[in-house]
C-alpha positions as CSV (number, residue, x, y, z in Angstrom):
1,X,-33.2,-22.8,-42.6
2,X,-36.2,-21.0,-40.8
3,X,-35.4,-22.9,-37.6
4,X,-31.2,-21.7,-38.1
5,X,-33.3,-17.9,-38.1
6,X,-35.0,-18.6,-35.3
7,X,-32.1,-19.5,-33.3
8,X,-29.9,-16.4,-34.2
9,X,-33.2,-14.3,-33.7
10,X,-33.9,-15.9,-30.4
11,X,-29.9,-15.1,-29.2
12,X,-30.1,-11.8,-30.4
13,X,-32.9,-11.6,-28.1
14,X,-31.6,-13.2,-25.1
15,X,-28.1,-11.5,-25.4
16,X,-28.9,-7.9,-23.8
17,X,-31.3,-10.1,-21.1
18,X,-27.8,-12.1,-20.5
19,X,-25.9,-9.1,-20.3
20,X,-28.7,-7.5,-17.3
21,X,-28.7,-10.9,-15.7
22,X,-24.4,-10.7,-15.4
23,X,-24.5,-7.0,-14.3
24,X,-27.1,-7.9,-11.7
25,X,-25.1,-10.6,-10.3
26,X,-22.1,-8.7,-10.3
27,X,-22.7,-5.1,-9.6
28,X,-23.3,-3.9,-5.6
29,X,-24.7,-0.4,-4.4
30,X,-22.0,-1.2,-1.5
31,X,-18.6,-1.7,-1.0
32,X,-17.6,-4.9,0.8
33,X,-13.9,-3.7,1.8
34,X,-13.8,0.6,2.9
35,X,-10.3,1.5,4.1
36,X,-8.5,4.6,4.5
37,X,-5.6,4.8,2.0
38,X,-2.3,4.9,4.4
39,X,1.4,5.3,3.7
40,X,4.0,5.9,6.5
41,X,7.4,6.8,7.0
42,X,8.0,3.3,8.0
43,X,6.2,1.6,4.8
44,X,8.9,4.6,2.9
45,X,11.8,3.1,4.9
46,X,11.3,-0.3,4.2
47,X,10.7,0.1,0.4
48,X,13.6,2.0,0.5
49,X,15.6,-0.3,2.1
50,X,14.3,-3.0,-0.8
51,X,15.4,-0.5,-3.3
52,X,18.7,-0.6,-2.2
53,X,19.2,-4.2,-2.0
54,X,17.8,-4.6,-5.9
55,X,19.7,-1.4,-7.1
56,X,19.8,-2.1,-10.8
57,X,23.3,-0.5,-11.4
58,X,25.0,-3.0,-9.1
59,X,23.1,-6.0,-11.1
60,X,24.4,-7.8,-13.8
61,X,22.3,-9.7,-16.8
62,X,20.9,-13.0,-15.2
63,X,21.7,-12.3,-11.8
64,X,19.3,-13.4,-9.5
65,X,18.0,-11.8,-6.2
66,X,15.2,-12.9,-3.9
67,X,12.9,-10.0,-2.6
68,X,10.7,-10.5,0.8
69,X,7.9,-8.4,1.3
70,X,5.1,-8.8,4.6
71,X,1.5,-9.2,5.0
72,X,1.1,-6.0,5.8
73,X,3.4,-4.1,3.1
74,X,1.4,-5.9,0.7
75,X,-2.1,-5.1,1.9
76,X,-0.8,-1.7,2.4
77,X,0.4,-1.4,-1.3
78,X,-2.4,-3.3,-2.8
79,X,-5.2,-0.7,-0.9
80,X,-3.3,2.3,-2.1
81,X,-3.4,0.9,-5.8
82,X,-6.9,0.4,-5.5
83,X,-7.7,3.8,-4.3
84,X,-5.3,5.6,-6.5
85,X,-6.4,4.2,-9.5
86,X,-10.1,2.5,-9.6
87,X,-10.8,5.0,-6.4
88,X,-11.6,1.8,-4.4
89,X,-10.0,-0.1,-1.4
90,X,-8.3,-3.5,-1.4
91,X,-7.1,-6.3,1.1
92,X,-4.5,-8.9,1.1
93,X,-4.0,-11.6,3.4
94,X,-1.1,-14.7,3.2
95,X,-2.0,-18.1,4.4
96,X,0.7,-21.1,3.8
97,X,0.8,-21.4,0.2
98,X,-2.2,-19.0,-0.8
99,X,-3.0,-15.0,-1.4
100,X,-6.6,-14.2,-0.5
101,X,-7.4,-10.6,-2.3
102,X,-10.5,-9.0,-1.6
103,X,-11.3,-5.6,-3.3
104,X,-14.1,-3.3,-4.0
105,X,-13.7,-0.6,-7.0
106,X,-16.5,2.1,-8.0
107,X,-17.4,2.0,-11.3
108,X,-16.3,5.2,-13.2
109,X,-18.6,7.8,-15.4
110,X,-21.1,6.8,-13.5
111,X,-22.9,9.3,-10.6
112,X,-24.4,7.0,-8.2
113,X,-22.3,4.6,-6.1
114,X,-21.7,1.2,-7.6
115,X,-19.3,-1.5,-7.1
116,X,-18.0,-4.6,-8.5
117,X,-16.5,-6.5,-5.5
118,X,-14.1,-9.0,-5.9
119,X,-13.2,-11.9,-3.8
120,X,-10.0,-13.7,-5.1
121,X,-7.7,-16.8,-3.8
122,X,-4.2,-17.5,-5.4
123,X,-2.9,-20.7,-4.6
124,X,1.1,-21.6,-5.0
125,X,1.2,-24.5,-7.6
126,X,5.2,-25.1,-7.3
127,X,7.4,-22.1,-8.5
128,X,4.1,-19.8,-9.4
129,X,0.8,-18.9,-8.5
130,X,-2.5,-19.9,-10.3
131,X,-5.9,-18.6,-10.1
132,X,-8.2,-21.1,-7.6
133,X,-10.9,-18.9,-7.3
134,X,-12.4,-15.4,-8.5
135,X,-15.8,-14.6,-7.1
136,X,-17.1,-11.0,-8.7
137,X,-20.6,-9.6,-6.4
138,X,-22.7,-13.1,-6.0
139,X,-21.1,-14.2,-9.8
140,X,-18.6,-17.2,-9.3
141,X,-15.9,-17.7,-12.2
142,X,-14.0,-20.8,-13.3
143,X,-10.4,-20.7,-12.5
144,X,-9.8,-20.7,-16.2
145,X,-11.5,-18.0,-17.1
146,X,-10.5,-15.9,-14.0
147,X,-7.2,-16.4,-15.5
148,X,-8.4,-15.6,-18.7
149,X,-9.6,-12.4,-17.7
150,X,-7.0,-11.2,-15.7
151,X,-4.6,-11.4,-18.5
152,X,-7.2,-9.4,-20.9
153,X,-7.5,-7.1,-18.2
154,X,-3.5,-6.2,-18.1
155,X,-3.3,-6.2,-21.4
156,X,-5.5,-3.3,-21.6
157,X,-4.1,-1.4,-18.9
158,X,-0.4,-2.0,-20.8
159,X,-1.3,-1.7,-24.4
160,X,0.9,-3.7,-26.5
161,X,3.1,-4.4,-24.1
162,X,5.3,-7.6,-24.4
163,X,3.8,-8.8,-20.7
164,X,5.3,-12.4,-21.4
165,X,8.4,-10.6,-21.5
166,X,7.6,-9.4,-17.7
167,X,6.4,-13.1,-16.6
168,X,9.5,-14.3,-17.3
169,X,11.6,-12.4,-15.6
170,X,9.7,-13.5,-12.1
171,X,11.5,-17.1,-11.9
172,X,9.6,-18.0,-8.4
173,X,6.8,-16.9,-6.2
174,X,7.2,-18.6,-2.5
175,X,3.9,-17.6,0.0
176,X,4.4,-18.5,4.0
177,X,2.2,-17.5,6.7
178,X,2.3,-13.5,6.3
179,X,5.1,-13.5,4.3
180,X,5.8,-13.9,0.3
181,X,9.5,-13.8,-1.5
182,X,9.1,-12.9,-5.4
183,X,12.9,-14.3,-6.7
184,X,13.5,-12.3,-10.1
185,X,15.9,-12.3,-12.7
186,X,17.3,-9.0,-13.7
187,X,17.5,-8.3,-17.8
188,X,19.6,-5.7,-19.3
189,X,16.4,-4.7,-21.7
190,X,13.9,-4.4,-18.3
191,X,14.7,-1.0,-18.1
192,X,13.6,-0.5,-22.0
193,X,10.6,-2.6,-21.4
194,X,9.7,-0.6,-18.1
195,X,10.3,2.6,-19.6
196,X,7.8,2.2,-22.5
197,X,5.2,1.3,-20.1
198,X,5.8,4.5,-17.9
199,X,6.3,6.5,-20.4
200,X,4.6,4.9,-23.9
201,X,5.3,7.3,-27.0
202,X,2.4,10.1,-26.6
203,X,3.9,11.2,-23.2
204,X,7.2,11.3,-24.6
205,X,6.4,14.1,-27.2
206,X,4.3,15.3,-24.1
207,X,7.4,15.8,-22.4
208,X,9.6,17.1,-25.4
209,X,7.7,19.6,-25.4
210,X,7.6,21.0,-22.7
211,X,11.3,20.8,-22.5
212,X,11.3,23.1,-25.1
213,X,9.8,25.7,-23.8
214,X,11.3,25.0,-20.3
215,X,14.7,25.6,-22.6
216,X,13.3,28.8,-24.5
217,X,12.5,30.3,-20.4
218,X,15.8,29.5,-19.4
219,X,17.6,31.3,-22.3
220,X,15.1,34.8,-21.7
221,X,16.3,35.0,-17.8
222,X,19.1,36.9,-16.8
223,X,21.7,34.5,-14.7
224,X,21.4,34.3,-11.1
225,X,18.5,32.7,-8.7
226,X,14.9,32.9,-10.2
227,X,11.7,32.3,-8.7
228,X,9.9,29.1,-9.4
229,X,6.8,31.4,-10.6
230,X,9.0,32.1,-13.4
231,X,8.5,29.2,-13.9
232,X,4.8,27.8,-13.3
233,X,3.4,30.7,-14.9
234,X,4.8,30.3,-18.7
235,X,4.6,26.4,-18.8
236,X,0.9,26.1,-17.6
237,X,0.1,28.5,-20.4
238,X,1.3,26.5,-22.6
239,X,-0.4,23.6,-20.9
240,X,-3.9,25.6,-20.9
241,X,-3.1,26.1,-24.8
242,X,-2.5,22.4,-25.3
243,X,-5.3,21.0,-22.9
244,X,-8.3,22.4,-25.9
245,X,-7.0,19.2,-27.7
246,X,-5.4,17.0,-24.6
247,X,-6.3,16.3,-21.1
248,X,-5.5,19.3,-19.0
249,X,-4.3,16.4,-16.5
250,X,-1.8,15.0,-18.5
251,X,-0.8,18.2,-19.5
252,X,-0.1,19.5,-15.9
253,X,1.8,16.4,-15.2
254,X,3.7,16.8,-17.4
255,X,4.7,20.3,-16.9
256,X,5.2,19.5,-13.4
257,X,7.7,16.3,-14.3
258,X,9.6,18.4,-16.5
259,X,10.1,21.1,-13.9
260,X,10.8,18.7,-11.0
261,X,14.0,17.0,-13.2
262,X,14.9,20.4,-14.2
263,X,14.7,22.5,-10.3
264,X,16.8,19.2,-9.0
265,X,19.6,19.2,-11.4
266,X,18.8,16.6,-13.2
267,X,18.5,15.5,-16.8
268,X,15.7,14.0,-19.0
269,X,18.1,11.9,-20.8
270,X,18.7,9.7,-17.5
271,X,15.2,8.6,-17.5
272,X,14.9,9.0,-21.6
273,X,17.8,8.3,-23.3
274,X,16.2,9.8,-26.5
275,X,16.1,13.4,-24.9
276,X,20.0,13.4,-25.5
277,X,18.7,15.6,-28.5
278,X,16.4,17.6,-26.9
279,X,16.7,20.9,-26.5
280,X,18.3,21.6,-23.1
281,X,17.4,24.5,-20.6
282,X,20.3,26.5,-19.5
283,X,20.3,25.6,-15.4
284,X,19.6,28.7,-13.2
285,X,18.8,28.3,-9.3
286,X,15.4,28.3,-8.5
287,X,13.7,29.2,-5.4
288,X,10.5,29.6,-3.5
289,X,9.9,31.9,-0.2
290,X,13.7,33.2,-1.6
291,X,15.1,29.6,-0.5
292,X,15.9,26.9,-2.9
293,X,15.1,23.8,-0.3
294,X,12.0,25.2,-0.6
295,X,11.4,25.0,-4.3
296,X,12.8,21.4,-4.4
297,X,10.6,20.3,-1.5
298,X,7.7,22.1,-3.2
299,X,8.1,20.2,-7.0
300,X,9.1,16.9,-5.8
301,X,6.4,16.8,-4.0
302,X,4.1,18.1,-6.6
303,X,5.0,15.5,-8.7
304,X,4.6,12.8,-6.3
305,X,1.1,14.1,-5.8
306,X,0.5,14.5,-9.2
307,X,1.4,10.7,-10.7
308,X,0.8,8.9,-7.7
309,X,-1.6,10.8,-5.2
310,X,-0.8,13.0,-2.0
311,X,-0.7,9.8,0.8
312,X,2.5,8.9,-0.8
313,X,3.7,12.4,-1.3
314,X,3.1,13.1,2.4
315,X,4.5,10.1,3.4
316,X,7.9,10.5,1.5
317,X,8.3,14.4,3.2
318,X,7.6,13.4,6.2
319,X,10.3,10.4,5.8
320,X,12.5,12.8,5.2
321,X,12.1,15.1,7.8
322,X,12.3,12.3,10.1
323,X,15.3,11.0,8.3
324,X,17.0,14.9,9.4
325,X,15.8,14.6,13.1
326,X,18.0,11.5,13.6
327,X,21.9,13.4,13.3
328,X,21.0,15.3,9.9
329,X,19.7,19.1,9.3
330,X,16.7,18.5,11.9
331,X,13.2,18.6,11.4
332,X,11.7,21.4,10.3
333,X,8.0,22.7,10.0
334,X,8.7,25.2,7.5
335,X,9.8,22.2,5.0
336,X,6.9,20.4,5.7
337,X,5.1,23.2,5.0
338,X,6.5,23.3,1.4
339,X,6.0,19.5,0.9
340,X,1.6,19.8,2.0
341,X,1.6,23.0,-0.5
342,X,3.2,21.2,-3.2
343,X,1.2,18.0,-2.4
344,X,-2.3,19.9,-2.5
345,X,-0.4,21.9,-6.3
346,X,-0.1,18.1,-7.4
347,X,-3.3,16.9,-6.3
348,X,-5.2,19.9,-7.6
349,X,-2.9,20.0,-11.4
350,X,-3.9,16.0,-11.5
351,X,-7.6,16.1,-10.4
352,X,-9.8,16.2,-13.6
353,X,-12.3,19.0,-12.3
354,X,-9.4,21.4,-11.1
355,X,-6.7,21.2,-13.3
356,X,-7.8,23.8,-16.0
357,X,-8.8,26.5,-13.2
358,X,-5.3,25.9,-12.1
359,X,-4.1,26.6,-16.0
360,X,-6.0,29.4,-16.0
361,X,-4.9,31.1,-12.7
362,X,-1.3,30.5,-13.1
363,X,-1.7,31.8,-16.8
364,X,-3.1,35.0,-15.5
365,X,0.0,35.4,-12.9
366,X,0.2,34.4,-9.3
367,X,2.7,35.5,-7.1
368,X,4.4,33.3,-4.5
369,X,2.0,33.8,-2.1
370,X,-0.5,32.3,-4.6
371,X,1.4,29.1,-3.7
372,X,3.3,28.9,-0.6
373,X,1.8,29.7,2.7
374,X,4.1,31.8,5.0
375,X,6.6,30.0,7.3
376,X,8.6,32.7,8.9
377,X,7.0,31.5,12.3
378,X,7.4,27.3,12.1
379,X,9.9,25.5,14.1
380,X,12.8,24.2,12.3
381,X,16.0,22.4,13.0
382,X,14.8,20.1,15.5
383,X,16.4,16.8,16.9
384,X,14.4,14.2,17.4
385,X,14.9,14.5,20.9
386,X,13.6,18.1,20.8
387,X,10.8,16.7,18.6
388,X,9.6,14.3,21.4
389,X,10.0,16.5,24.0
390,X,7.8,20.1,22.2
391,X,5.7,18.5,19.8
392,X,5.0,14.6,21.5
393,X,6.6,13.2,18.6
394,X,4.7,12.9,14.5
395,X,1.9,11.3,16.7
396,X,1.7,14.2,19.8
397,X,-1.7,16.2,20.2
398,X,0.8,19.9,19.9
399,X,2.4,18.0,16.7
400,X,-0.9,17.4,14.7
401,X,-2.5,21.0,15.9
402,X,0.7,22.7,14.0
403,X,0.2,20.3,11.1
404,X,-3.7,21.4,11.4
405,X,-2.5,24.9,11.1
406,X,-0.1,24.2,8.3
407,X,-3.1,22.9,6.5
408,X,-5.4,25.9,7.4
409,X,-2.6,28.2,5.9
410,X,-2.6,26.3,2.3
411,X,-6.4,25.6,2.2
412,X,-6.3,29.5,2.6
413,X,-4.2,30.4,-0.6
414,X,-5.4,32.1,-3.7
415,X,-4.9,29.2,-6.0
416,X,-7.5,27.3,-3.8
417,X,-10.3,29.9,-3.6
């Protein structure tokens, strides 16, 4: 018996010296991989173009559909994760058969700079991948418990999340030389299953309510167009009421989603079929600068900014504009300009030190000018051909000094002193 004491007091002992010992093999003060988090019209275009080919509506339950994606769209989506959400960088490479992943990711609440870095190889073993190797700082994991791990890992990121469910639906997993083809198998219940890991049950009252009051707005305006400050300003008071007891984050986000469905003429209930009993806002026009392109430029792209950070957002508006230059509206400065103001209102409503200043000043009453810099001078309406020929294209030295200005302009607004 005293030696069975000794042993549980020696463990007890050892345990926290364990614990140092593991954090000192696996913790760096530098990152191994530091990269830039990029999106471009192109990466848009492509994962458009995917979209389109796997459009939901058109699929039946069962069908099948095989889905290639590049070296380079991967890396490019994996580093954009990493930064977005564990504000680190990340880097994929394909070899026959094999996914090397490389990542570094700061550790959070923490003030100095630390990182765990992560070296991982997938290798294809037939239809699906398995885990051949996870190397974490100078600490070296079995394959089993790198597996192990990972699947602890997602299931706290998801919650309770049936993620069998989602495993199943991926029927093969092919990797060539800088290449990989994912073949799925669509499920009538994968929306259902995606939707309550989007938007799990707390951000679904989130959003109720502020459909309320988004409906109790609607109702005080008279009819006609209305300025998206009508907006803004009652719903982040409410948000600044709510955020004593939530995060002022989450709160904004959801303000912002809730505007964005409602300024584009959309409805909750497409997204959430259990809004169908919400309370409904009465539709009005809204504008911004006295122009309703502008307003739907500005929220989209707030939103954008907001859930999934201001690369993408950027990217997506400048798609766009692109998109017009090639036989459409043409490109036009003055749009852009409402895309980088709502981008910067996104990224300031989701950014943990600034989105209660932003309650607060929108709560006291901004004006347009608060939010949208003035565009009365920017081109618009160019062809591409005009675009090349003034401006040296999105990659000319006279196209990047008017974005520079653009950028001057917002930095310069009163929500951002």
């Amino acid at each position: 018996m005293r030696f069975f004491f000794k042993l549980i007091f020696l463990l007890i002992l050892l345990a926290p010296l364990a614990l140092i010992g593991a954090a000192f093999l696996t913790v760096d003060i530098q990152p191994t991989v530091s990269r830039a988090a990029e999106v471009t019209p192109a990466s848009i275009e492509r994962a458009k173009h995917i979209l389109d080919q796997n459009d939901p509506r058109k699929l039946k339950s069962g069908a099948r559909r095989t889905v290639s994606i590049s070296q380079g769209d991967l890396d490019l989506a994996a580093n954009y994760l990493a930064h977005q959400y564990a504000r680190g960088s990340a880097r994929v490479a394909l070899k026959n058969r094999a996914v090397e992943i490389s990542a570094s990711l700061r550790l959070p609440l923490i003030p100095i700079g630390l990182y765990l870095n992560f070296d991982t190889l997938l290798v294809q073993d037939r239809s699906q991948l398995r885990w051949e190797q996870l190397r974490i700082g100078r600490l070296s994991l079995p394959p089993q418990l790198a597996s192990w791990l990972a699947s602890r890992a997602l299931a706290l990121a998801f919650g309770a999340v049936d993620l069998n469910s989602f495993a199943q639906v991926m029927k093969q997993v092919s990797v060539e030389q800088r290449r990989v083809a994912l073949t799925y198998e669509w499920q009538t219940d994968l929306p259902d299953k995606l939707r309550a890991v989007l938007l799990p049950p707390d951000e679904q009252v989130r959003l109720r309510v502020y459909q309320k009051r988004l409906a109790e707005v609607t109702q005080a305006l008279k009819s006609g167009n209305v300025s998206i400050i009508e907006f803004l300003a009652p719903l982040f008071k409410l948000a600044a009421g709510r955020s004593s007891q939530n995060p002022a984050a989450a709160e904004n986000r959801a303000a912002i989603f809730v505007l964005m469905i409602y300024i584009n003429g959309g409805s909750l209930d497409k997204i959430l079929p259990d809004a169908r009993s919400w309370t409904r806002p009465s539709q009005r026009g809204v504008t911004l600068s006295k122009r309703d392109d502008f307003a739907k430029h500005f929220i989209v792209s707030a939103a954008l900014a907001a859930n999934a950070g201001g690369p993408l957002a950027n990217a997506v508006g400048l798609y766009k504009e692109i998109a017009d230059s090639r036989g459409g509206s043409g490109f036009s400065f003055n749009d852009i300009a409402a895309d980088r103001a709502g981008t910067r209102f996104g990224e300031y409503a989701a950014n943990r030190a600034s989105a209660k200043p932003l309650q607060q000043k929108l709560a006291a009453g901004l004006s347009e000018k608060g939010i949208m810099p003035d565009t009365a001078d920017l081109p618009e309406d160019m062809q591409e051909t005009e675009l090349e020929r003034v401006f040296g294209g999105v990659d000319g030295p006279e196209y990047k000094m008017m974005m520079a200005e653009i950028e001057r302009r917002i930095a310069a607004l009163p929500l951002y002193r």
